[in-house]
C-alpha positions as CSV (number, residue, x, y, z in Angstrom):
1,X,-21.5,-9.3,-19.9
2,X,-18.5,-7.4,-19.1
3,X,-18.3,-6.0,-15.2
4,X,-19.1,-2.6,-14.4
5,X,-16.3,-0.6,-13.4
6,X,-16.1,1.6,-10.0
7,X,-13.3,4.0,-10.4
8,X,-12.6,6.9,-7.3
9,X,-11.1,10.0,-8.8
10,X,-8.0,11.8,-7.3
11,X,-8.3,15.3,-8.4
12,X,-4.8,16.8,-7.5
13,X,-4.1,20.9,-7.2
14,X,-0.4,22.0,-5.7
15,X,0.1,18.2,-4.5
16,X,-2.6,17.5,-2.7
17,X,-6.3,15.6,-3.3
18,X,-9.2,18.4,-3.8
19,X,-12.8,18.6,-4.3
20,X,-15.4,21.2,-5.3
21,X,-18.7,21.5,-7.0
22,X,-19.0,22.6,-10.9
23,X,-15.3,22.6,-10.7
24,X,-15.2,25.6,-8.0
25,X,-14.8,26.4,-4.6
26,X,-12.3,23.7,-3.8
27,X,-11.9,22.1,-0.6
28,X,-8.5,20.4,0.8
29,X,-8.9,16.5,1.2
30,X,-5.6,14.5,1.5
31,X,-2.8,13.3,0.2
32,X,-2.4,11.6,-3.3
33,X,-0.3,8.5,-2.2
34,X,-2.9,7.2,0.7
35,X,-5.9,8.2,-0.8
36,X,-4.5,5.6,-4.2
37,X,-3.3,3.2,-2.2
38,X,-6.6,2.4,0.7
39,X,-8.2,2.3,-3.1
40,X,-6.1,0.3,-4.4
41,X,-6.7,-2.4,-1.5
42,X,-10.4,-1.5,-1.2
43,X,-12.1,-2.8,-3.9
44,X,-11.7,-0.1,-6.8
45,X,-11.3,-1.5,-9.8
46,X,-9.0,1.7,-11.5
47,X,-7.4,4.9,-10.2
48,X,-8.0,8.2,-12.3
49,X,-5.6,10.4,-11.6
50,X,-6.0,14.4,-13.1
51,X,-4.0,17.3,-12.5
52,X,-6.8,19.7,-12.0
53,X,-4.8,23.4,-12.9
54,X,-2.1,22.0,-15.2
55,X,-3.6,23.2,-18.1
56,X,-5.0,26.5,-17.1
57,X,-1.4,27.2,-15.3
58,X,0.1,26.4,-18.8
59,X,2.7,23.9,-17.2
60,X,3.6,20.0,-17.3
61,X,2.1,17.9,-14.8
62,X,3.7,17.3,-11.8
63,X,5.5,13.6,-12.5
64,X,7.1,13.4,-8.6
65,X,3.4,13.1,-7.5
66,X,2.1,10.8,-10.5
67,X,5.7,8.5,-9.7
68,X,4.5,8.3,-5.7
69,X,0.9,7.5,-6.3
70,X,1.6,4.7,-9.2
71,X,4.3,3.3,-6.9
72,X,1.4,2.4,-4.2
73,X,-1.3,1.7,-6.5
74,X,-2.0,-2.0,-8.4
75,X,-4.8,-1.7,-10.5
76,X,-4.9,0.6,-13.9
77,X,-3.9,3.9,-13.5
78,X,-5.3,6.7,-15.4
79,X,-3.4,10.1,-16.0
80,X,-4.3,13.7,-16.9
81,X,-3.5,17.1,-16.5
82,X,-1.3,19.3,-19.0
83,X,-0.9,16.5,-21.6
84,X,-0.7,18.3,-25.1
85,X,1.6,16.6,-27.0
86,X,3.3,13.1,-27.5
87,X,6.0,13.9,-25.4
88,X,3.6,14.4,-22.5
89,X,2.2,11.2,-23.5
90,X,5.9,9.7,-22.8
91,X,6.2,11.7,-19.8
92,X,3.2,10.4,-18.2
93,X,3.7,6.8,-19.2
94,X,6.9,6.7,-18.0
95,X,5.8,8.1,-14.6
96,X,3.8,4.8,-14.2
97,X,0.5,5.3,-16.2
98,X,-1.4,3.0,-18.1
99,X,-3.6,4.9,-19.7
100,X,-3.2,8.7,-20.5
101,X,-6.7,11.0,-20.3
102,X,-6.5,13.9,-22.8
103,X,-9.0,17.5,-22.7
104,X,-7.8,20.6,-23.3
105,X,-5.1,19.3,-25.6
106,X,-7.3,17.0,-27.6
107,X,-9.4,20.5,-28.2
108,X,-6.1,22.5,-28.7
109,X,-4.5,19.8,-31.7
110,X,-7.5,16.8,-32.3
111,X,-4.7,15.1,-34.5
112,X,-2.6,14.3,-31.3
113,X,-5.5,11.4,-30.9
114,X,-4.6,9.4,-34.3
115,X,-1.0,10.2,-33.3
116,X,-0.9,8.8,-29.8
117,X,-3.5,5.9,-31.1
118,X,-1.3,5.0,-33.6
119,X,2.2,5.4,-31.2
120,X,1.0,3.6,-28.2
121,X,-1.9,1.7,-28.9
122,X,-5.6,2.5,-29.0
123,X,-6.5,1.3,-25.2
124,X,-3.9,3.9,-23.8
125,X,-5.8,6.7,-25.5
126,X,-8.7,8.2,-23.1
127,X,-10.3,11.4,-23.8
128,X,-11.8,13.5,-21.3
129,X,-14.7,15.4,-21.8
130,X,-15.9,18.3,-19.7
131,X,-19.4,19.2,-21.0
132,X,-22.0,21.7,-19.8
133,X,-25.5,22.3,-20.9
134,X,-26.2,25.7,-22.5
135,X,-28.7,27.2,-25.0
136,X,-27.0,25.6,-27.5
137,X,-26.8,22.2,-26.7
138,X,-23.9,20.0,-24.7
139,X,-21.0,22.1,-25.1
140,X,-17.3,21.0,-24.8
141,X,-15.4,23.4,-22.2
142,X,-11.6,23.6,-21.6
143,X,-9.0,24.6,-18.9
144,X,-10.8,23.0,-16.5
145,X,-14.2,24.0,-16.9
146,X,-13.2,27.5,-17.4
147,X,-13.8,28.3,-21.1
148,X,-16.6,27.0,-23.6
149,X,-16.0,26.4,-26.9
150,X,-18.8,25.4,-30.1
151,X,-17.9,22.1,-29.6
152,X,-21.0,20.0,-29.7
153,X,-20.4,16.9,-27.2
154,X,-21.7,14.1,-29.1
155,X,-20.1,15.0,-32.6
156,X,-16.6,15.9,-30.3
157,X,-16.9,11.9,-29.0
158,X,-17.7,10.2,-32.7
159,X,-14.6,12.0,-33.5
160,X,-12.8,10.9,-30.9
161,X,-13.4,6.9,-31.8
162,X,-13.3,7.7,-34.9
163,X,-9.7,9.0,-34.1
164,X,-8.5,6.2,-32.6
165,X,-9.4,6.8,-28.7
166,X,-9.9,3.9,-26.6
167,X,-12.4,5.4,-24.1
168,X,-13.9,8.3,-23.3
169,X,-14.9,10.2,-19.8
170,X,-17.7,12.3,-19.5
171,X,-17.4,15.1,-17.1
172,X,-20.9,16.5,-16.5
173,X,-20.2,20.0,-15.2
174,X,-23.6,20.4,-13.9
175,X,-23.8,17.4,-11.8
176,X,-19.9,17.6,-10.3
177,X,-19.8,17.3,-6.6
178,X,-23.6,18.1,-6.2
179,X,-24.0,14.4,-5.6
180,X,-27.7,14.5,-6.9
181,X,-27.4,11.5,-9.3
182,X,-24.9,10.9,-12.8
183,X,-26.2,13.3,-16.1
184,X,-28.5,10.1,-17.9
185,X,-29.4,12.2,-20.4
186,X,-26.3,13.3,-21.3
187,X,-24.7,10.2,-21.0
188,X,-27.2,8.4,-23.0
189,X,-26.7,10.7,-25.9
190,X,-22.8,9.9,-25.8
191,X,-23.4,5.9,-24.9
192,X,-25.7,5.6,-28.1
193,X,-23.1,7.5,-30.5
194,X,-20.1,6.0,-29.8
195,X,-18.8,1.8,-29.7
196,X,-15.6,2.1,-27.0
197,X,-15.9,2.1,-23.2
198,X,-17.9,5.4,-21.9
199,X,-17.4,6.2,-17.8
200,X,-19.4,8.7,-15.9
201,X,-18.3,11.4,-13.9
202,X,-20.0,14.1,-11.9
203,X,-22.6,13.7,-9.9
204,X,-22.5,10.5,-7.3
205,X,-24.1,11.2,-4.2
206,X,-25.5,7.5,-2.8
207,X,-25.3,3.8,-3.5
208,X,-28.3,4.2,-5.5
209,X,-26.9,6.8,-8.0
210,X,-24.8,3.7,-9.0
211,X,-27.5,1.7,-9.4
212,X,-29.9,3.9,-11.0
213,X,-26.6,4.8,-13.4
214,X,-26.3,1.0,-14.4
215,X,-30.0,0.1,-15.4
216,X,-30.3,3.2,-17.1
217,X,-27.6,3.7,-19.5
218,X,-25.2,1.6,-20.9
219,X,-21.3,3.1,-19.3
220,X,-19.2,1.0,-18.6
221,X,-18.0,2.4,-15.5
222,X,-18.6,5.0,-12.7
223,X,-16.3,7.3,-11.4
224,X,-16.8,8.7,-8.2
225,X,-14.9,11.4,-5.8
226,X,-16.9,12.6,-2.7
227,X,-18.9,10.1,-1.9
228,X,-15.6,8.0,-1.5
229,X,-13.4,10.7,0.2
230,X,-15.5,11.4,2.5
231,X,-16.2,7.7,3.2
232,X,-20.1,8.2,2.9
233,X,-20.0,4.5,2.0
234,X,-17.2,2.2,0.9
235,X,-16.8,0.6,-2.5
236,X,-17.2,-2.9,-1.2
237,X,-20.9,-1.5,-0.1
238,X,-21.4,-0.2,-2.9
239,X,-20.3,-3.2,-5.2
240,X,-22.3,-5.4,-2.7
241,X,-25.5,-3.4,-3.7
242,X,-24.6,-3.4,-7.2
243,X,-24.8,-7.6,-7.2
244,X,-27.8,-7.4,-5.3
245,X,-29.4,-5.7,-8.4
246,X,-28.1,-7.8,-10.4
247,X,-25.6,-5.8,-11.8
248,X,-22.2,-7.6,-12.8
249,X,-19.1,-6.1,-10.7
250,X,-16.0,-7.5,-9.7
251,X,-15.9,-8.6,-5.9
């Protein structure tokens, strides 16, 4: 059995680490560079990095911050924000990447998946998923929560291993940063359509979130913002707890 993966989540606006809930009302926490490195030394076993407004602002993401947070960081690095096209792909890489997390773009061009699949390999490729629940079913929403499309969730993530991506993020709208427990049902819908790696996001609020997360569904990792920036409780805790239910995590 492969281990479960704990990944903290450095959502970045203007330079500097933020957090809100349902993507709104965001509050300042730190800067990028510390907050990767004490996680980089403390137990997590990847970084996700996104750059939060650089697709509603319409701009590149900011590489000087991506360059100074990869430079203090030593386990995978994952990188988002204003990627739309295989130069951004480049960009990002270059910058110290490992793996590069497409939304808005993916929506924007879908082909840009098979293309960057095919350019720099399929385990590079994440897509990022922000999904809310409306009358219509899980709906995929762009620009940083900020505009819903028709896209229905589950069909958007069989097309995204089908194209080639390597994992895939789901970003439960409705459970960001109310830290009331991980969307199961939504994340059991994706888990059971798709083969690749699936990590949650939104919703971590306790140790036992984790844990209820992991014996419920079948992710492969959790991602987690709050609970860590606030230093509610630290991932060695958590991973502690996680092997004490039997759960398989690295130590």
């Amino acid at each position: 059995m492969l281990a479960k993966r704990i990944i903290p989540c450095l959502d970045v606006r203007n330079g500097r680490v933020v957090k809100g809930k349902k993507f709104e009302n965001l509050i300042d926490i730190d800067e990028p560079a510390k907050l990767a490195a004490f996680y980089s030394e403390n137990g997590a076993d990847e970084l996700v990095f996104y750059d939060i407004t650089a697709s509603s602002d319409g701009r590149a993401l900011f590489c000087n911050v991506l360059e100074e947070v990869a430079a203090n960081v030593f386990i995978p690095l994952t990188v988002g924000g204003g990627i739309n096209n295989l130069d951004d792909f480049d960009r990002v890489l270059k910058c110290g990447a490992d793996k590069v997390s497409i939304n808005s773009g993916a929506v924007a061009n879908p082909l840009i998946i098979s293309q960057a699949a095919k350019l720099y390999g399929n385990q590079c490729v994440v897509l990022s998923m922000d999904v809310k629940l409306t009358d219509n079913g899980y709906k995929i929403f762009t620009k940083g929560g900020r505009n819903q499309t028709e896209i229905d969730a589950v069909e958007w993530a069989k097309f995204a291993q089908d194209s080639g991506a390597g994992e895939i993020v789901v970003n439960s709208i409705d459970t960001d940063g109310v830290k009331r427990g991980f969307d199961l049902p939504l994340l059991n819908l994706i888990c059971k359509a798709v083969n690749i790696p699936v990590v949650a996001s939104g919703g971590a609020g306790s140790i036992s979130d984790f844990v209820t997360l992991f014996k419920n569904t079948n992710v492969d990792a959790g991602l987690g913002a709050s609970v860590f920036h606030f230093n509610e409780f630290s991932i060695k805790e958590l991973k502690n707890e996680l092997k004490n239910n039997k759960i398989e995590v690295r130590m």
